[in-house]
N, C-alpha and C positions, 0 to 999 in steps of 0.2 A: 252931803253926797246923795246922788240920784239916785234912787234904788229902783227897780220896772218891777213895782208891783201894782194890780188891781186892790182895794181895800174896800170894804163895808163895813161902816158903822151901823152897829144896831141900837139904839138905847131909846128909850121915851122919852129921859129928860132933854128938850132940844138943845138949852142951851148948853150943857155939858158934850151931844153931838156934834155942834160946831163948833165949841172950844178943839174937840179931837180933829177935827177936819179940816183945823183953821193950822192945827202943828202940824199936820204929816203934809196938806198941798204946798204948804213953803217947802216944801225939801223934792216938792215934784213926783210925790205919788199920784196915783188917779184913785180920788175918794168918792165915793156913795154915800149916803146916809137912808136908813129908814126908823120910823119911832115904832114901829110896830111888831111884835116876835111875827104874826102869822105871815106878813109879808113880805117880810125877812126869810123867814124857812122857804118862801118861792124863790126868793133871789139868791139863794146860796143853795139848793135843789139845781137851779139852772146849770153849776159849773163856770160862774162867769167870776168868780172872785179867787182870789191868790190867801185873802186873808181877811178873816170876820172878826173883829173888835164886838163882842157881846156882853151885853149888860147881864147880871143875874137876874133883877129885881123888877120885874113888867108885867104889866097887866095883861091876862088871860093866860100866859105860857112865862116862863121864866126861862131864861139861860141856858141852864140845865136842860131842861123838858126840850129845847131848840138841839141840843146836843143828841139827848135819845129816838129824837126823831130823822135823826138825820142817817142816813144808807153813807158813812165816811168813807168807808173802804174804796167806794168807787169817784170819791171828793179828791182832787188832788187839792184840797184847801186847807190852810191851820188855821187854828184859833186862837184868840187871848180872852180869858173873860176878866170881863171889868166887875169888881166886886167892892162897895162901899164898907163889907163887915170887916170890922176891925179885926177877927180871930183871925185864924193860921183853916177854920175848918172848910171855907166855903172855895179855899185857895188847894186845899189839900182835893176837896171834892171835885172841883173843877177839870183839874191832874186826871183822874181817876174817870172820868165820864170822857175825855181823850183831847182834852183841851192841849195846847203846845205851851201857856204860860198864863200867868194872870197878872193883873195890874189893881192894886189897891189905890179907891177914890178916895181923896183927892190926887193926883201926883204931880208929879214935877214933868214942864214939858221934853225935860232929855230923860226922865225916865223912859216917858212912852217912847221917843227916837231908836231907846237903845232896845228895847224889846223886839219893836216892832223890824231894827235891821239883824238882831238875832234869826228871827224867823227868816229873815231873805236867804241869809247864811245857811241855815237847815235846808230852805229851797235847794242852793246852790249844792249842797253836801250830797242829797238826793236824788237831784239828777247826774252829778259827777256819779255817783253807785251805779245811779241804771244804765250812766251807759258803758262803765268801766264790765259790770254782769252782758251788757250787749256783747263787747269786745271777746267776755270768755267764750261766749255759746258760739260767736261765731270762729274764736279759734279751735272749740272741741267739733266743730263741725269740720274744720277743714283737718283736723287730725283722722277725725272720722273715715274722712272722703281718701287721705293718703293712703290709709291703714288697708281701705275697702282697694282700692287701684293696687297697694302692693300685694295682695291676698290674689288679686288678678293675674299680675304680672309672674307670680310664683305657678299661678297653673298655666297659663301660657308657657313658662319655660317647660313646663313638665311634656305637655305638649308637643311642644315643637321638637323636641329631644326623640319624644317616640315616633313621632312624623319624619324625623330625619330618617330614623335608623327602617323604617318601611322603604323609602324614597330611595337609602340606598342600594335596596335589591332591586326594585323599579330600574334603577339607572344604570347600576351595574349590569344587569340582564341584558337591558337595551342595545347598551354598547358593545356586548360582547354578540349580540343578534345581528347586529348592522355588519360589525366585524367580517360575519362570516358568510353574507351575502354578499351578491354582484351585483353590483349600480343599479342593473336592469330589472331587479327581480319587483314582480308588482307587490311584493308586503313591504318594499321598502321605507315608499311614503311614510306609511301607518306607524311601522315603528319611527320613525323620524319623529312624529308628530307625537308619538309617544315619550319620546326624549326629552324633546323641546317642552311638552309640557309638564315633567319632571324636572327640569331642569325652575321652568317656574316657579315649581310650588319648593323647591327649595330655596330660592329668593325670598320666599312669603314668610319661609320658617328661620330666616335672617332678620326678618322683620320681626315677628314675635319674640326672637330671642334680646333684639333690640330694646322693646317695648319693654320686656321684664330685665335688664340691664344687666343680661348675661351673653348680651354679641353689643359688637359695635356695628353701627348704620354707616355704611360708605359710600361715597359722593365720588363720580366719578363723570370723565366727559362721556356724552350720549348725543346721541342722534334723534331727537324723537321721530322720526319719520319711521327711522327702524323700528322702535320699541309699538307704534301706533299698527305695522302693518304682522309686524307678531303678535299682537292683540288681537286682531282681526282672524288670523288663520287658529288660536285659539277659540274663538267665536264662533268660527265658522263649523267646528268641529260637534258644539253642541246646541246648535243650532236645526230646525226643521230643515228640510232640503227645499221646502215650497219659498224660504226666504230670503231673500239676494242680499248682500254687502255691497254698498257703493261708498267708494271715499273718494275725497279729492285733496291731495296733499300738494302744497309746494313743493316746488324743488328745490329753492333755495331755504336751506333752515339751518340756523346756526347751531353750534353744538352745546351744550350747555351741561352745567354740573349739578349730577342728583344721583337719583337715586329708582335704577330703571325701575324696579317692583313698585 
């Protein structure tokens, strides 16, 4: 089986490097080799390998020494160290310096296969985690994000509950002002305009209560031409008197369902 891993071989002895090189490219790894530790620690410093096959036993640096030199934490690479000593200590040390496994020289070539697709497996196990931890953070963010919008929605009602209960002396007054006026009288307007725009802001506090899901939002046929030229006379009302209104509306405009606020 194909495994997509990068690989370097490090070892001095060549011919035992290309014994290794010669097992893993039949199965369609992509292999490297270098005889050297100091040239080695430049090409796995780079970040360009998946997986470093290292010898203990080389001249100038050893195995080990290639381990404590190396910044891993920021290596997404494993390692196996190849160790010709026959005890359990240079297997146990290798472990412990943060090796991922070791391989005692001579071995069989499905020993090295099965090591070498263990490690793939740990690949795989590893990035399944990171990105299963992606998945949590971003559902604690979007719980986050509901929790912060319902916290909103809760002052909003509050809101709009004490907005209402202003609006109805606003509008109660008004209506009971107009009541008692004659068509003619010149504060007519004014209050009108005063109606109409309580009438408004109670629309808006329909929508607020909507937003925090204690009203419901009702869709309803409208005119937009109406709702455009009552906009306008709101507008005009806070508005400087040095600035003119011009619209140019169709006449023919179909009626449509929404939501006039």
């Amino acid at each position: 089986m194909k495994y997509n891993l990068d690989i370097l071989i490090v070892d001095d002895d060549l011919a035992m490097a290309r014994s290794v090189q010669s097992v893993l490219t039949t199965q369609g790894y992509r292999v490297q080799t270098v005889h050297n530790a100091l040239t080695a620690l430049e090409s796995i410093q780079a970040g360009k390998f998946d997986l470093v096959l290292l010898d203990v036993m080389m001249p100038k640096m050893t195995g080990f020494q290639v381990l404590d030199a190396l910044d891993r934490v920021s290596l997404d690479t494993y390692f196996i160290i190849m160790t010709g000593d026959t005890t359990m200590e240079s297997a146990v040390e290798a472990i412990r310096r943060g090796a991922s496994d070791y391989l005692k020289k001579p071995f069989e070539p499905n020993e090295l296969l099965i090591r070498v697709e263990n490690i793939f497996k740990q690949k795989q196990l590893k990035a399944e985690h990171h990105r299963i931890e992606g998945q949590k953070k971003q559902l604690e963010m979007e719980l986050y994000q509901s929790q912060k919008m319902e916290a909103i929605g809760t002052l909003a009602g509050g809101i709009a509950h004490d907005f209402n209960n202003i609006l109805s002396i606003i509008l109660g007054n008004s209506e009971l002002a107009l009541d008692s006026l004659d068509d003619h009288s010149p504060i007519r307007q004014n209050l009108e305009q005063i109606f109409e725009a309580g009438s408004r802001a109670k629309e808006i506090t329909y929508q607020l209560l909507s937003f925090c899901r204690k009203g419901d939002s009702k869709r309803l046929p409208i005119n937009l031409n109406s709702i455009v030229e009552k906009s306008l006379k709101l507008m005009r009302a806070s508005l400087p008197s040095n600035i003119e209104i011009h619209h140019d509306l169709q006449d023919e405009v179909h009626t449509v369902l929404g939501d006039a606020t």
